[in-house]
N, CA, C, O and CB atoms as a CASP TS submission, in Angstrom:
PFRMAT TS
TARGET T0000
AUTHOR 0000-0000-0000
METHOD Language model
MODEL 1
PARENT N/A
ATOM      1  N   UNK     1       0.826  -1.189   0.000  1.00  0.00           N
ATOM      2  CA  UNK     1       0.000   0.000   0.000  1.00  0.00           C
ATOM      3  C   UNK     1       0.870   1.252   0.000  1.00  0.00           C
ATOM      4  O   UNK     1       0.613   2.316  -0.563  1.00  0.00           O
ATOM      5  CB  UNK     1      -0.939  -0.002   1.205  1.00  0.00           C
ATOM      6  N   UNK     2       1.978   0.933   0.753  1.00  0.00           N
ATOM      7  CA  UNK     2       3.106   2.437   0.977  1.00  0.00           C
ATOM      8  C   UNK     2       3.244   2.558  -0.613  1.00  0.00           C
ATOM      9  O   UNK     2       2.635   3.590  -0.891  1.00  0.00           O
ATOM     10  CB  UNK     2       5.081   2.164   2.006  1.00  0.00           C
ATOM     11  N   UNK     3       3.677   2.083  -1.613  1.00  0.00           N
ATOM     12  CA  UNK     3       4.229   2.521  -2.653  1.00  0.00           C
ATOM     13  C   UNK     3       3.733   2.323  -3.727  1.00  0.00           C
ATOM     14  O   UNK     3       4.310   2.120  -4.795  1.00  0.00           O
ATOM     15  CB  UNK     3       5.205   2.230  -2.727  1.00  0.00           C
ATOM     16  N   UNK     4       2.180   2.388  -3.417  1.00  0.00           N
ATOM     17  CA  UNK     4       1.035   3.112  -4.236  1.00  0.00           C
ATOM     18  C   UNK     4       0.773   4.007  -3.932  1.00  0.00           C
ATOM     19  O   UNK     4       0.345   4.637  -4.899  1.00  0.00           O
ATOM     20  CB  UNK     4      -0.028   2.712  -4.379  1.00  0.00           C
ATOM     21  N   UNK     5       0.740   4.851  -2.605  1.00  0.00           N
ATOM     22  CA  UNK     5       0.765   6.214  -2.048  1.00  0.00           C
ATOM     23  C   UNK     5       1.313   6.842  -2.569  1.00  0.00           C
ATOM     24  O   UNK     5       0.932   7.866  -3.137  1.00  0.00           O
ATOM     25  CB  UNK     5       1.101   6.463  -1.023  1.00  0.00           C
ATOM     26  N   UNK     6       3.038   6.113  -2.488  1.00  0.00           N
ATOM     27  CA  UNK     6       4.117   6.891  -3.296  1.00  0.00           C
ATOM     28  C   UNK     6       4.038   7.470  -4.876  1.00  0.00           C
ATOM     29  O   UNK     6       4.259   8.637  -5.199  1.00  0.00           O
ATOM     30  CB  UNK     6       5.215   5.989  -3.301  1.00  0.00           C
ATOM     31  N   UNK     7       3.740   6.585  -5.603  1.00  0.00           N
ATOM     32  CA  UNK     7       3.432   6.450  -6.777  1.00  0.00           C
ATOM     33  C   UNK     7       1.888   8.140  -7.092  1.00  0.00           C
ATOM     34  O   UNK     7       1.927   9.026  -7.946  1.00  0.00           O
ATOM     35  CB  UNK     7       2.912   4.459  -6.850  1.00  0.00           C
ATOM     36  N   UNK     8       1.005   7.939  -6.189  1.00  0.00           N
ATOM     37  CA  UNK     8       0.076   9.067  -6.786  1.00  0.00           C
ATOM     38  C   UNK     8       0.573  10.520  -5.912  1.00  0.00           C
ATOM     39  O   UNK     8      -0.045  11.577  -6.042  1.00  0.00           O
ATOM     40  CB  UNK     8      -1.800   8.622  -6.483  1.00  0.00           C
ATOM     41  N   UNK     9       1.728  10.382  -5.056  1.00  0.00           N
ATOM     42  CA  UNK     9       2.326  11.454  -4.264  1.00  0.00           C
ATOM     43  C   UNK     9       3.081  12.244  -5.624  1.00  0.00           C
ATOM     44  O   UNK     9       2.999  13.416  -5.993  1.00  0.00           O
ATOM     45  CB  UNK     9       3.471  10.812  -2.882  1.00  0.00           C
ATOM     46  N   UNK    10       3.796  11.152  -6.154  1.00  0.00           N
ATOM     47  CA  UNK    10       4.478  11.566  -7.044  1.00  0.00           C
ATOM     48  C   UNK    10       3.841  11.800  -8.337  1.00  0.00           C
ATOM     49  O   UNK    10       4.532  12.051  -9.324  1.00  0.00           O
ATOM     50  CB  UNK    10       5.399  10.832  -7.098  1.00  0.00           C
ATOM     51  N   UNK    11       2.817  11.748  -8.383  1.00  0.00           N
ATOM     52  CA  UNK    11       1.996  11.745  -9.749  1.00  0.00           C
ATOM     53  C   UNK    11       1.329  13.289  -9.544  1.00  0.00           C
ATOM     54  O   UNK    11       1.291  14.132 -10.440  1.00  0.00           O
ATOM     55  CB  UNK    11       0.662  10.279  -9.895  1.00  0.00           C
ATOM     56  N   UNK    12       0.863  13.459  -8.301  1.00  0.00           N
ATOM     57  CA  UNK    12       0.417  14.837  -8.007  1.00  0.00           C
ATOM     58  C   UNK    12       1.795  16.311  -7.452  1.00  0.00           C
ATOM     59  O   UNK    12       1.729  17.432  -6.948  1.00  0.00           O
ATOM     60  CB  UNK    12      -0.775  14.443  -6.651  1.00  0.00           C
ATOM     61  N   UNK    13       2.536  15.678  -7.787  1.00  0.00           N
ATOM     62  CA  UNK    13       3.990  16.400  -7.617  1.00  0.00           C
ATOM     63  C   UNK    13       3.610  17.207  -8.442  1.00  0.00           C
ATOM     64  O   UNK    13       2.918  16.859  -9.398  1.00  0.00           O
ATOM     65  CB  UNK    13       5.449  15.713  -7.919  1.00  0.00           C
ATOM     66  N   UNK    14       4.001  18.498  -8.230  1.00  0.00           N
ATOM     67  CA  UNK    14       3.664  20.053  -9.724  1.00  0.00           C
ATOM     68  C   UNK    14       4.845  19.530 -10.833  1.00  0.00           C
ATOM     69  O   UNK    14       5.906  18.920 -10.697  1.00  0.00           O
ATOM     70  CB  UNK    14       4.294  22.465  -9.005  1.00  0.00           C
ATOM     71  N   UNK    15       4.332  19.917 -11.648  1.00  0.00           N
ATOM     72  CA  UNK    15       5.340  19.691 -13.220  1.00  0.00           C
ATOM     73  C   UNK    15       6.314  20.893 -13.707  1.00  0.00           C
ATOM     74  O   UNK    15       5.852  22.019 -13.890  1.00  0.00           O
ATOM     75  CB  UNK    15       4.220  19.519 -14.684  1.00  0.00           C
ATOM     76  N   UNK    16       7.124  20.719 -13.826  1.00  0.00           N
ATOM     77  CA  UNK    16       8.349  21.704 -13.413  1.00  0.00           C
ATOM     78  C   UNK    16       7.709  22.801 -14.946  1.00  0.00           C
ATOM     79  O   UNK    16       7.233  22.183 -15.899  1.00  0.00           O
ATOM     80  CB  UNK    16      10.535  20.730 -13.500  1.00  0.00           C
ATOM     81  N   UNK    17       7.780  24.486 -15.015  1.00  0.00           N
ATOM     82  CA  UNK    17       7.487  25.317 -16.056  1.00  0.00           C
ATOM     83  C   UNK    17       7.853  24.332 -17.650  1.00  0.00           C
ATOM     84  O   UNK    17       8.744  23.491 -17.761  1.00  0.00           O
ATOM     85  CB  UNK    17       8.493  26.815 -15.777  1.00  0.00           C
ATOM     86  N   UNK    18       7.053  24.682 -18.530  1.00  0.00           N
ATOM     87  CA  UNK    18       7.969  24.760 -20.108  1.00  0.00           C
ATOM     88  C   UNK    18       9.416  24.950 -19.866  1.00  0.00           C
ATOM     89  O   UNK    18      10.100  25.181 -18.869  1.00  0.00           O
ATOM     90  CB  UNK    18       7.521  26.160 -21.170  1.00  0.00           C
ATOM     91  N   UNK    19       9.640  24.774 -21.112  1.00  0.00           N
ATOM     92  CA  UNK    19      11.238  25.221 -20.953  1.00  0.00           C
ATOM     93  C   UNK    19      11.258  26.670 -21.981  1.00  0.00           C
ATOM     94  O   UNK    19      11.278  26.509 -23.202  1.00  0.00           O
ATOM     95  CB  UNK    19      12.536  23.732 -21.651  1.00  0.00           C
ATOM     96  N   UNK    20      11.253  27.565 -21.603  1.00  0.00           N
ATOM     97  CA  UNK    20      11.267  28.969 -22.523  1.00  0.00           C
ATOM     98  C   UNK    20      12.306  28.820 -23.680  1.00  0.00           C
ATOM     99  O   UNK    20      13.487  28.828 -23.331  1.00  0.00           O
ATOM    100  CB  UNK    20      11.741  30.395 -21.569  1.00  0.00           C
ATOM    101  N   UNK    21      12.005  28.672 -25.123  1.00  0.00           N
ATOM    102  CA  UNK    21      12.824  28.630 -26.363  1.00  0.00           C
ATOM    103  C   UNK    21      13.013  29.796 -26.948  1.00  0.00           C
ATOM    104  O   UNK    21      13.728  29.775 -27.950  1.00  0.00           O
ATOM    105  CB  UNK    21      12.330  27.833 -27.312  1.00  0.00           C
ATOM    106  N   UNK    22      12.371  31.283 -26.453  1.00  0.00           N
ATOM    107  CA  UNK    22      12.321  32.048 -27.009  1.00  0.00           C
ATOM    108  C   UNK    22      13.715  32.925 -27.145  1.00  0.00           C
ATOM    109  O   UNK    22      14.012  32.900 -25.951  1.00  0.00           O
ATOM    110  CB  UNK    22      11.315  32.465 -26.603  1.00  0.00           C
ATOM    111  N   UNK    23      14.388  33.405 -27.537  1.00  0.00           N
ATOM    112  CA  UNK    23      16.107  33.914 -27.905  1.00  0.00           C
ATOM    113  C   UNK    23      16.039  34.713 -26.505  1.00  0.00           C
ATOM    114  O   UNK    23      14.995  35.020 -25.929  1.00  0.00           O
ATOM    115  CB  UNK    23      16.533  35.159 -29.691  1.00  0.00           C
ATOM    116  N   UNK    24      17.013  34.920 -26.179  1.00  0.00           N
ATOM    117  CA  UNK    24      17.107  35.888 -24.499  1.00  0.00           C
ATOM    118  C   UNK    24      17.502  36.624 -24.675  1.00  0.00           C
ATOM    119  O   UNK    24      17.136  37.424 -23.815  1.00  0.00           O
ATOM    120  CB  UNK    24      17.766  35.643 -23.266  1.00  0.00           C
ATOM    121  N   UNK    25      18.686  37.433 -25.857  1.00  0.00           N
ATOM    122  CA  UNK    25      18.695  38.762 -26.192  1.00  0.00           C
ATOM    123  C   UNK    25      18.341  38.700 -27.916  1.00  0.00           C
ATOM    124  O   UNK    25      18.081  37.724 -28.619  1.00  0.00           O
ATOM    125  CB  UNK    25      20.238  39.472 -25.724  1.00  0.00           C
ATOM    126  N   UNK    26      18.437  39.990 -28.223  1.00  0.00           N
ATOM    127  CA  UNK    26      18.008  40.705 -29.300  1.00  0.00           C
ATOM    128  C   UNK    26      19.302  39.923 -30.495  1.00  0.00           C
ATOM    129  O   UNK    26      18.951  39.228 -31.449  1.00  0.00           O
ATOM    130  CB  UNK    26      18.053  42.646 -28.922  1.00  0.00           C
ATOM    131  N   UNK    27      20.598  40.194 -30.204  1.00  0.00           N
ATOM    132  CA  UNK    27      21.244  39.229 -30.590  1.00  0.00           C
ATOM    133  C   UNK    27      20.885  37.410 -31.386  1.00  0.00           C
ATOM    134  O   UNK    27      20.813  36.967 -32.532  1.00  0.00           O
ATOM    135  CB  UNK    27      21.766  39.285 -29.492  1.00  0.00           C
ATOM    136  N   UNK    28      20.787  37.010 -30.398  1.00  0.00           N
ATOM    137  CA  UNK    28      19.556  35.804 -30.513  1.00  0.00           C
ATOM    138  C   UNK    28      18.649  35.780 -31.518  1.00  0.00           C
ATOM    139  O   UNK    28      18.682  34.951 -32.427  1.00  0.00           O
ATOM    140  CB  UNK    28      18.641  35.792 -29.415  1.00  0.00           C
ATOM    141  N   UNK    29      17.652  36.841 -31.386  1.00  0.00           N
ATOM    142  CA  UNK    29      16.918  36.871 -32.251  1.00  0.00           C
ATOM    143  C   UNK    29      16.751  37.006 -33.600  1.00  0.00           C
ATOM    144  O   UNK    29      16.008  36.423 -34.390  1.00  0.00           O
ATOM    145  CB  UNK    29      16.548  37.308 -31.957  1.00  0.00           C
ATOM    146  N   UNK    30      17.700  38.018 -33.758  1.00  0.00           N
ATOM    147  CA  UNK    30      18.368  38.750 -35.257  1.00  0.00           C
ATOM    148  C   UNK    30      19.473  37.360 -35.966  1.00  0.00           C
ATOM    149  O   UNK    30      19.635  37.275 -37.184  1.00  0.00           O
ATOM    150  CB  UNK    30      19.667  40.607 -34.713  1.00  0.00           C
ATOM    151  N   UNK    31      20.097  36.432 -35.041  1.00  0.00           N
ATOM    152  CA  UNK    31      20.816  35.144 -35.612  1.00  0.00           C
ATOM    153  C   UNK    31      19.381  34.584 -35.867  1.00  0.00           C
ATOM    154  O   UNK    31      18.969  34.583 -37.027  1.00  0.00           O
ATOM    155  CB  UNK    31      21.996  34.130 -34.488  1.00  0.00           C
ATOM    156  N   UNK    32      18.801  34.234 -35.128  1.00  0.00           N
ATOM    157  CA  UNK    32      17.704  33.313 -35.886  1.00  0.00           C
ATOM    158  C   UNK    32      17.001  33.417 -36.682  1.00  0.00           C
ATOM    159  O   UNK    32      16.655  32.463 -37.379  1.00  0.00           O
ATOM    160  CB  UNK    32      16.988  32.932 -35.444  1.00  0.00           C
ATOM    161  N   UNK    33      16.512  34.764 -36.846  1.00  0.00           N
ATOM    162  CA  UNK    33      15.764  35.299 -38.594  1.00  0.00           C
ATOM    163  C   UNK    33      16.699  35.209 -39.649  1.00  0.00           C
ATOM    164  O   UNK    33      16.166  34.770 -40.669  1.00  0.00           O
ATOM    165  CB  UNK    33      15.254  37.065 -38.765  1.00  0.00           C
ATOM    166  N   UNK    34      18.363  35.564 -39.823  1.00  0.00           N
ATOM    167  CA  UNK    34      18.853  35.262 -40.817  1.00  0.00           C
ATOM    168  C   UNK    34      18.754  33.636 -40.920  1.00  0.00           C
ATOM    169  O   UNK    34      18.309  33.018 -41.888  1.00  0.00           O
ATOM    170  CB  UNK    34      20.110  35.882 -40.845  1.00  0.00           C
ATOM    171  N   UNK    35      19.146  33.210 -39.991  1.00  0.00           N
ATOM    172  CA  UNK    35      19.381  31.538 -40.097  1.00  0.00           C
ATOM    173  C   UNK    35      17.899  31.074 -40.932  1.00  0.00           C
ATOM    174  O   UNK    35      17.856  30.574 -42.056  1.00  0.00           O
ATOM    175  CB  UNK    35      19.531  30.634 -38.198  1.00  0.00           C
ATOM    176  N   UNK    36      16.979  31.323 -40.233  1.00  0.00           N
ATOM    177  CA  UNK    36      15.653  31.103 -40.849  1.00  0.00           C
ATOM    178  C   UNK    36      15.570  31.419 -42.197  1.00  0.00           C
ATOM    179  O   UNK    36      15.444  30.407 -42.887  1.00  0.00           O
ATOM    180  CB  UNK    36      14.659  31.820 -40.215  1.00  0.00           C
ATOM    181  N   UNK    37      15.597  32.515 -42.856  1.00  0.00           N
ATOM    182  CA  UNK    37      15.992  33.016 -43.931  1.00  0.00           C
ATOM    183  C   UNK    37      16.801  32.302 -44.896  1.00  0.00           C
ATOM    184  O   UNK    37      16.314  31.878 -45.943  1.00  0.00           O
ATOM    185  CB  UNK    37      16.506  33.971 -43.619  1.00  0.00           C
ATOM    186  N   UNK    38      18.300  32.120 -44.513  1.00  0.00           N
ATOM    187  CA  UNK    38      19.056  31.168 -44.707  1.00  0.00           C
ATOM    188  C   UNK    38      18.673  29.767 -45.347  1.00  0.00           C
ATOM    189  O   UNK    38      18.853  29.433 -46.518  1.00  0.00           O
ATOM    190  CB  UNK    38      19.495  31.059 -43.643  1.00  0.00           C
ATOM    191  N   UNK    39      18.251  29.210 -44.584  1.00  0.00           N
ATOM    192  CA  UNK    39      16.796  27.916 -44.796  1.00  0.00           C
ATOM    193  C   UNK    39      16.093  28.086 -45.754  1.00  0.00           C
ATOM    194  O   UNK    39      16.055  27.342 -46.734  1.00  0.00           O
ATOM    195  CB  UNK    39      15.606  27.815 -43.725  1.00  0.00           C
ATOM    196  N   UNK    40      15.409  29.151 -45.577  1.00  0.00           N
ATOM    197  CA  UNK    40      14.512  29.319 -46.715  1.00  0.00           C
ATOM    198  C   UNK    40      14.980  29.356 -48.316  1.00  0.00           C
ATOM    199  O   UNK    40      14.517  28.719 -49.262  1.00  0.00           O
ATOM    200  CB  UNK    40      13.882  30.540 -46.431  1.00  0.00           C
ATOM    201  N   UNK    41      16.071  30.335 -48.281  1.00  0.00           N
ATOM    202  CA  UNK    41      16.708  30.396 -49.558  1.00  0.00           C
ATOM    203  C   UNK    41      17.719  29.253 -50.003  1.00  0.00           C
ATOM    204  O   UNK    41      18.373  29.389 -51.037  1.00  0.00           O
ATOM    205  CB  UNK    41      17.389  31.634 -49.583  1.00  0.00           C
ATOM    206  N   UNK    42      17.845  28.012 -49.120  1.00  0.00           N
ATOM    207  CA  UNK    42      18.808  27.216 -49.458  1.00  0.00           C
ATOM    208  C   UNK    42      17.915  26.156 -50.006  1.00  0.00           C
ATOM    209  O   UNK    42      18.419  25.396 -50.833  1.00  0.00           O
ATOM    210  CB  UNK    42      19.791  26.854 -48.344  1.00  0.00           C
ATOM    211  N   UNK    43      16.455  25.959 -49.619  1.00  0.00           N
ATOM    212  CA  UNK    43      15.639  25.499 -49.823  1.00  0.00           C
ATOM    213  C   UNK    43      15.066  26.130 -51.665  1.00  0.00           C
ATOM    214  O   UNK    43      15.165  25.572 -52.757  1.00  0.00           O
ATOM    215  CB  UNK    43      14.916  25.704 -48.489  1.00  0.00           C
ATOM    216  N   UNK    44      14.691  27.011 -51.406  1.00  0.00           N
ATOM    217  CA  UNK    44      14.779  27.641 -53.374  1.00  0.00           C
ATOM    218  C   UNK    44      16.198  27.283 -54.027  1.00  0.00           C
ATOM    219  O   UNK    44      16.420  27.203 -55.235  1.00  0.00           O
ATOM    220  CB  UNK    44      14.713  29.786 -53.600  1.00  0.00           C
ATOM    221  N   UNK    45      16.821  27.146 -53.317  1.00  0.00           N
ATOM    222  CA  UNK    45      17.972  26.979 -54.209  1.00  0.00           C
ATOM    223  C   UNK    45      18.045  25.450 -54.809  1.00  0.00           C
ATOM    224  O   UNK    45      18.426  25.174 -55.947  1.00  0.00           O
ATOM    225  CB  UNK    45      19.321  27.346 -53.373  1.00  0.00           C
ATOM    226  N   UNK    46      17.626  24.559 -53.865  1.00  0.00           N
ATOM    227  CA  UNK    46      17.735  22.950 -53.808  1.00  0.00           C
ATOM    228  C   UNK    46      16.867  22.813 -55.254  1.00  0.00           C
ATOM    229  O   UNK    46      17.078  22.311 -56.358  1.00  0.00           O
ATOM    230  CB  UNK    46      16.906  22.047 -52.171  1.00  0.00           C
ATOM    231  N   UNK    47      15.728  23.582 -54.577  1.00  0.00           N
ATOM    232  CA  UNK    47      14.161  23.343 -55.665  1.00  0.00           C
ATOM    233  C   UNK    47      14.799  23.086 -57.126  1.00  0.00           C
ATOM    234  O   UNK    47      14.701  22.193 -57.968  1.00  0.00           O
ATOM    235  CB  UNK    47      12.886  25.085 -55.816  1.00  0.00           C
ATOM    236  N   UNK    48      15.870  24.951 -56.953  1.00  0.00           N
ATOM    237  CA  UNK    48      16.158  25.318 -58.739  1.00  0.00           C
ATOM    238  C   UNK    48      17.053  23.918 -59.540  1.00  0.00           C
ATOM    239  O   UNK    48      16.862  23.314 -60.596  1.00  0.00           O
ATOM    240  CB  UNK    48      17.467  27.082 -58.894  1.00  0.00           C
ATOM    241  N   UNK    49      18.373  23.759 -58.130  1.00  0.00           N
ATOM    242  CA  UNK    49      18.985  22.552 -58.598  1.00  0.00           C
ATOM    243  C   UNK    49      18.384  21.303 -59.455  1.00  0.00           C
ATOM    244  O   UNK    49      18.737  20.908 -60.566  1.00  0.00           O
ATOM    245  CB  UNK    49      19.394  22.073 -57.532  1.00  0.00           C
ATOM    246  N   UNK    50      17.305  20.775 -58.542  1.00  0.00           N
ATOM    247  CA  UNK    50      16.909  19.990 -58.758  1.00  0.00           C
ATOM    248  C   UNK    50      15.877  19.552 -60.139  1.00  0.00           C
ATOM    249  O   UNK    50      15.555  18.467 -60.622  1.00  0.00           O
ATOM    250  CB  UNK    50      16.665  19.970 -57.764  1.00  0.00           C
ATOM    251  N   UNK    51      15.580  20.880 -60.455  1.00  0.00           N
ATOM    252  CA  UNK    51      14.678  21.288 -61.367  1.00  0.00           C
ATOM    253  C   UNK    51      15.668  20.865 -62.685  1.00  0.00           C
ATOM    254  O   UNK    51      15.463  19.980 -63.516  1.00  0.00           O
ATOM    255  CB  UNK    51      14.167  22.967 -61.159  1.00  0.00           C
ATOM    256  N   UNK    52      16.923  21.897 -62.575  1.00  0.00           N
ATOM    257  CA  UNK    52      17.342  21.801 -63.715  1.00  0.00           C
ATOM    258  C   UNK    52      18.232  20.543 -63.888  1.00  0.00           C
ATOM    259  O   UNK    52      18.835  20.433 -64.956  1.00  0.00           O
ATOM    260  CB  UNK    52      17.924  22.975 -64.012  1.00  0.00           C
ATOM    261  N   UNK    53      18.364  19.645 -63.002  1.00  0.00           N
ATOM    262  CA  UNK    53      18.610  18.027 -63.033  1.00  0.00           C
ATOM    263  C   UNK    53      17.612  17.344 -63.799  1.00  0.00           C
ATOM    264  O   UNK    53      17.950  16.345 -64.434  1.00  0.00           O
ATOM    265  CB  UNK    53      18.579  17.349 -61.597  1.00  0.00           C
ATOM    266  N   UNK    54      16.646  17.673 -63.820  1.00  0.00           N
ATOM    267  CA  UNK    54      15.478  16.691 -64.706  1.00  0.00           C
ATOM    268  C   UNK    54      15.896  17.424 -65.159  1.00  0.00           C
ATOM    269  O   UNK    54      17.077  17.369 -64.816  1.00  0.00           O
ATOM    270  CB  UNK    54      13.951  16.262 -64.704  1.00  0.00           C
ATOM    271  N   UNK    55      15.716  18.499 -66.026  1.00  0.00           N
ATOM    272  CA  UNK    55      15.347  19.276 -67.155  1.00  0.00           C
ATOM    273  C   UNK    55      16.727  18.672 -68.029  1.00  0.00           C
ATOM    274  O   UNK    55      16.512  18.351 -69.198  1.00  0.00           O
ATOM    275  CB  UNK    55      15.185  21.140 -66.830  1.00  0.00           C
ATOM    276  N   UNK    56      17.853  18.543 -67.596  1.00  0.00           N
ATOM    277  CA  UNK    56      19.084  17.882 -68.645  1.00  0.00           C
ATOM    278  C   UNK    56      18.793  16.728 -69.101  1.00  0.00           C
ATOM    279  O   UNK    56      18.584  16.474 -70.287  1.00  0.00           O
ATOM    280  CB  UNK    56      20.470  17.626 -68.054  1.00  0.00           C
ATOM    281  N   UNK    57      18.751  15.720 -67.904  1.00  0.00           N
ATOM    282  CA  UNK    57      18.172  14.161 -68.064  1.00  0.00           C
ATOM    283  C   UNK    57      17.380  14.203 -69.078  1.00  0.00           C
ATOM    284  O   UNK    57      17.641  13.795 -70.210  1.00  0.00           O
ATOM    285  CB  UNK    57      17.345  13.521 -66.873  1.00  0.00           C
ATOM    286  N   UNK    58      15.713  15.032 -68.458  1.00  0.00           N
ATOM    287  CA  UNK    58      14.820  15.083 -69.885  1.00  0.00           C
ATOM    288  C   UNK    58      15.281  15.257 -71.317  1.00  0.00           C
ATOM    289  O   UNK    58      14.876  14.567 -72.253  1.00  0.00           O
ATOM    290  CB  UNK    58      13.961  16.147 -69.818  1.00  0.00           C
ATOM    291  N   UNK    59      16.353  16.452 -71.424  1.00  0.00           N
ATOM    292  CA  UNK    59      16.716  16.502 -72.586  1.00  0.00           C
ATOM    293  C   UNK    59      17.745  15.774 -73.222  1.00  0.00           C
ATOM    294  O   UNK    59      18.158  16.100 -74.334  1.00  0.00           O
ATOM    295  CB  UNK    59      16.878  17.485 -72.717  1.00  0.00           C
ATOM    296  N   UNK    60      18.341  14.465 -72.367  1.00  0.00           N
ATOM    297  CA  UNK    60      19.628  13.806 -72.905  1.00  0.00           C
ATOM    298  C   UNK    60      18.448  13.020 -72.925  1.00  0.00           C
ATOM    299  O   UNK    60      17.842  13.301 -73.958  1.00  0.00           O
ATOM    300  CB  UNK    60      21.236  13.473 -72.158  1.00  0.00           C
ATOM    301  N   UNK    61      17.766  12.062 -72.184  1.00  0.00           N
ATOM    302  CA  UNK    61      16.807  10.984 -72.959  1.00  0.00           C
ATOM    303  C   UNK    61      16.043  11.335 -74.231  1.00  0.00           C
ATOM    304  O   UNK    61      15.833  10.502 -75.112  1.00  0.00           O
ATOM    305  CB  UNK    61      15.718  10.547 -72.035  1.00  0.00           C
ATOM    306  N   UNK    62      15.652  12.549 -74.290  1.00  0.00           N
ATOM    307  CA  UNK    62      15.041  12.620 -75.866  1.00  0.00           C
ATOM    308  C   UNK    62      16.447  12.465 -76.869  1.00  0.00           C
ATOM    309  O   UNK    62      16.521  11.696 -77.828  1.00  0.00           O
ATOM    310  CB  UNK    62      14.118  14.393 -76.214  1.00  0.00           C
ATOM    311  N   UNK    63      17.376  13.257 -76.469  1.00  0.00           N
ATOM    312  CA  UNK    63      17.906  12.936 -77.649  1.00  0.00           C
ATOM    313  C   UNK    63      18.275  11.755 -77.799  1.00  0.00           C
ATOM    314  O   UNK    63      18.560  11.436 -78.954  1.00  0.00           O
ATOM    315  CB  UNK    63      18.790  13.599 -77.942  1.00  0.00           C
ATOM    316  N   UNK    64      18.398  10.733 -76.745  1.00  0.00           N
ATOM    317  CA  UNK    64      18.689   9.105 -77.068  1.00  0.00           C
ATOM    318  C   UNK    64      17.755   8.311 -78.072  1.00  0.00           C
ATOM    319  O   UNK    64      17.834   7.533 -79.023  1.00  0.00           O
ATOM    320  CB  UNK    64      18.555   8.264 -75.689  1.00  0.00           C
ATOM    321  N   UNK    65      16.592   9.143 -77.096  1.00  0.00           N
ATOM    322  CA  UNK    65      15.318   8.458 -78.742  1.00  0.00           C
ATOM    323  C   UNK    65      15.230   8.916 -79.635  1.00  0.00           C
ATOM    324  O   UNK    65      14.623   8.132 -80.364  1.00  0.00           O
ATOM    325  CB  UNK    65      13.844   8.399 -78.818  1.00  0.00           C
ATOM    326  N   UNK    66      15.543  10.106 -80.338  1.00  0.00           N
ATOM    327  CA  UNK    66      15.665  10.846 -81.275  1.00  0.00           C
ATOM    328  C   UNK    66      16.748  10.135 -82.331  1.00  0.00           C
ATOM    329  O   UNK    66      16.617  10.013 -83.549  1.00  0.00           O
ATOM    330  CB  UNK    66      15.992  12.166 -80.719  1.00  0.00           C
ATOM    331  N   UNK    67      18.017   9.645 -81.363  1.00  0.00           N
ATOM    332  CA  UNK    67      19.092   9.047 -81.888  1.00  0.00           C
ATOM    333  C   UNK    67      18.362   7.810 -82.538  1.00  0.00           C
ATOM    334  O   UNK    67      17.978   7.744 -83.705  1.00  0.00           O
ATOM    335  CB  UNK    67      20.249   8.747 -80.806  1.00  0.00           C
ATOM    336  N   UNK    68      18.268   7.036 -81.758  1.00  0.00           N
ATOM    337  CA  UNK    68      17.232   5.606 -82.064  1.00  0.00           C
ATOM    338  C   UNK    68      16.430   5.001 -83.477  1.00  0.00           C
ATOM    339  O   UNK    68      16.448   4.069 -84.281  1.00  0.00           O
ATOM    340  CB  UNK    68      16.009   5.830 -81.171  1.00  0.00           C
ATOM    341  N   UNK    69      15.563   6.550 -83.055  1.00  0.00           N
ATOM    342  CA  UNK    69      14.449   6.945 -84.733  1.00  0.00           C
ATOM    343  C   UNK    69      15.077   7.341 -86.110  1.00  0.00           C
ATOM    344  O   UNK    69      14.472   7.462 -87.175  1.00  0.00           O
ATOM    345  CB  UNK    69      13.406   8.463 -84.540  1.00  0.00           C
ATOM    346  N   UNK    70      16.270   7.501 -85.900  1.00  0.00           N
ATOM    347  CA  UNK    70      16.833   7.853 -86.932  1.00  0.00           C
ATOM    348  C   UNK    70      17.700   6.556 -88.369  1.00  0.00           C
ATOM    349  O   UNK    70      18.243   7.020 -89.372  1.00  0.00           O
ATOM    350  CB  UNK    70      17.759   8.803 -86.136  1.00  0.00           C
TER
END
């Protein structure tokens, strides 16, 4: 019985605050919008890469079939 007591003693124990993530100076803050930023544009950048990776492929497989038909 003692350490089922224990068990809802400790269950009704207070739950320690959040943990605050928010930047603590201004510093902080101004790194994390570029960084964010950063992200963002490395992310358009991936997109463009990637884009113009098919777009070669696409155009070296046509010309393979093009080659082919001939």
């Amino acid at each position: 019985m003692k350490r089922l007591e224990d068990a809802v003693r400790r269950l009704r124990k207070p739950q320690p605050p959040p943990v605050d993530l928010r930047p603590p100076t201004a510093f902080d803050a101004l790194l994390e919008q570029r960084i964010s930023a950063l992200e963002r544009s490395l992310e358009d950048l991936k997109g463009r890469v990637n884009g113009l990776i098919f777009l070669v492929i696409g155009a070296v497989v046509v010309q393979i079939i093009l080659g082919f038909l001939k």
